[in-house]
C-alpha positions in Angstrom: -171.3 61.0 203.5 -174.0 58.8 202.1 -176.9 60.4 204.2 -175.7 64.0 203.5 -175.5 63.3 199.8 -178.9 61.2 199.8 -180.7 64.6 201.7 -178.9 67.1 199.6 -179.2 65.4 195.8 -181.8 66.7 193.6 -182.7 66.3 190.0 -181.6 69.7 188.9 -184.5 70.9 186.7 -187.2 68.8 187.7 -189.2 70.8 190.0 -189.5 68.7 193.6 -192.9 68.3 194.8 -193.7 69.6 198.1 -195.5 67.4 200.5 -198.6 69.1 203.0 -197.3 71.1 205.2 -197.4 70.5 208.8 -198.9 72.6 211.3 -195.9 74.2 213.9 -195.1 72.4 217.6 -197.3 75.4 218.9 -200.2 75.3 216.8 -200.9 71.4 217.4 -203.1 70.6 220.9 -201.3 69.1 223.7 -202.3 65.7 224.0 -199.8 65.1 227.1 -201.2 64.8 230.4 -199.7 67.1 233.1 -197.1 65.2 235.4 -199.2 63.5 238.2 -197.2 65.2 241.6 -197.6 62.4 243.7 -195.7 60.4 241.2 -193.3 63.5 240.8 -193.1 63.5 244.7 -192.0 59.7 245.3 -189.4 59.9 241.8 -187.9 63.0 243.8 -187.8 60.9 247.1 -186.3 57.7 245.2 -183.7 59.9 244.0 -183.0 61.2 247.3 -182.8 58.3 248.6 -180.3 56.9 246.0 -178.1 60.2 246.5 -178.2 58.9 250.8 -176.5 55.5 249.6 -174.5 56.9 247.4 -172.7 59.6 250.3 -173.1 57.3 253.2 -170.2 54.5 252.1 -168.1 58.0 251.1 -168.6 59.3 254.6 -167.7 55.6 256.1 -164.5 55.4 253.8 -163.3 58.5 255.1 -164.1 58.6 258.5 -166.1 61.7 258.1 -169.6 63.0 257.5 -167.5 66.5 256.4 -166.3 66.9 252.3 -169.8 63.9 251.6 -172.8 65.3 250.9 -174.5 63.2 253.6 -176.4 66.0 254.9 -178.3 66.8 252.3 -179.5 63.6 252.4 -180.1 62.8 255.5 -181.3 64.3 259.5 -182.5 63.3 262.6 -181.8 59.7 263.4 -180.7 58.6 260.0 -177.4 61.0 260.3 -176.8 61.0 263.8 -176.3 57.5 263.3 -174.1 57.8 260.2 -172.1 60.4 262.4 -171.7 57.7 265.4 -170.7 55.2 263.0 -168.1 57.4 261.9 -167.0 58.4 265.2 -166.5 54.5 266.1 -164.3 53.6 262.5 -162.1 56.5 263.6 -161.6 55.5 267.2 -161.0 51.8 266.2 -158.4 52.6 263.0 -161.0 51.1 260.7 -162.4 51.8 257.2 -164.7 50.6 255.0 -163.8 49.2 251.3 -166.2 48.9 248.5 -169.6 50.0 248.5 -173.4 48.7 249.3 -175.7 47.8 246.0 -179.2 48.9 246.8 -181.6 47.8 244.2 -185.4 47.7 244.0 -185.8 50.8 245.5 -189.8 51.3 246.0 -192.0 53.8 247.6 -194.6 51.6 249.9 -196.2 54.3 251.7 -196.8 58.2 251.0 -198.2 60.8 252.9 -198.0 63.2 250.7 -200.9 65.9 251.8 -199.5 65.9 255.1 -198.0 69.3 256.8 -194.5 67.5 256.5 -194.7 64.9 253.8 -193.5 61.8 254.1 -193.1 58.6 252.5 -191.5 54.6 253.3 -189.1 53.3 251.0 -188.5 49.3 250.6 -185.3 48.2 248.7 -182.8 45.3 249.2 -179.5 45.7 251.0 -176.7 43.9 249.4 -173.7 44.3 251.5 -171.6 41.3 250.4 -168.9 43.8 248.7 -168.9 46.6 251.3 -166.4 45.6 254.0 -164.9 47.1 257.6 -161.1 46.8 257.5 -158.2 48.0 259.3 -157.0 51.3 258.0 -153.4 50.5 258.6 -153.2 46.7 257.4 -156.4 46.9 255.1 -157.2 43.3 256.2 -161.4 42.6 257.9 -161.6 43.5 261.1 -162.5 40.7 263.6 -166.3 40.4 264.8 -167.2 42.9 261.5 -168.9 40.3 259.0 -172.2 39.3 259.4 -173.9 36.1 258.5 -176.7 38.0 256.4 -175.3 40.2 253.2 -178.7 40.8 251.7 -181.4 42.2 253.7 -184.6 44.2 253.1 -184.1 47.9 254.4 -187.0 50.5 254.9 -186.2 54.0 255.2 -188.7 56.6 256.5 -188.0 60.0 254.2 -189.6 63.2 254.8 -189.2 66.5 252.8 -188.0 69.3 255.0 -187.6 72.7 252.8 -188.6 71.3 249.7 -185.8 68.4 249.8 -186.1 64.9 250.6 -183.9 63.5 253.6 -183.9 60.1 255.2 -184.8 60.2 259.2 -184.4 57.1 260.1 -183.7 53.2 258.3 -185.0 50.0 259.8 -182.3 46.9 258.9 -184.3 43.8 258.8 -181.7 41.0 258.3 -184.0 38.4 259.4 -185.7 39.2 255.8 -183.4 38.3 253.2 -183.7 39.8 249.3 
């Protein structure tokens, strides 16, 4: 109430002086500088790769790569993986619980000018809160902990039809984040 009145009060007769008037959005030059596509290229990929962490732990929970978007995400070895993964939950009554944090999500590599372009991505693994249980009992299932729940993971992504999909990641628990 206080802004509206402040904007809207005026000294009735007094006639308001009219500051210089300012040029329209369209008449002013551009100073931005076009988007740099490399840099468009590896945000797109980093997003990518962020929607791929984000289906995978669905498609584990459920015991299916089917209703996840995983696929958009992900192909060749990276998703055949995910799908034998799957397969092995299912035949052993187990789930997963919770979900993987994956921060510090970088692009170290980019191939961008290539006939299929491709780039690494570096980011630490932090799988302390996502767990294997039995589906029936919901307690850990034996053998399915591991010493290591932060690890450096690289993912090679390429862009296949003008989306980004991860092929293949490369688990390096013997480099802790």
């Amino acid at each position: 109430m206080v802004l509206t009145s402040a904007c809207t009060s005026s000294s009735g007769g007094e006639k308001e002086k009219a500051g210089p008037a300012t040029p329209p959005a369209s008449a002013r030059p551009s100073t931005a500088t076009p988007p740099d596509p490399a840099e468009t290229a590896k945000a797109e990929a980093l997003s990518a790769y962020k929607g791929y962490w984000t289906e995978m732990p669905k498609a584990l929970s459920v015991r299916a790569i089917e209703g996840t978007d995983l696929k958009r995400y992900a192909a060749a070895e990276a998703l055949s993986k995910a799908e034998v993964s799957v397969g092995n939950l299912k035949r052993n009554g187990r789930i997963t619980t919770g979900e993987p944090v994956v921060t510090n999500s970088t692009v170290t590599a980019a191939e961008l000018e290539k006939k299929t372009p491709n780039v690494s991505v570096s980011s630490c693994l932090d799988i302390s809160k996502w767990k294997i249980v039995d589906k029936q009992t919901g307690e850990p299932a034996p053998g399915a902990s591991s010493p290591v729940s932060r690890y450096v993971v690289v993912s090679l992504m390429e862009r296949w039809d003008g989306a980004w999909k991860v092929l293949k990641d490369d688990l390096r628990a013997d480099q802790p984040c």
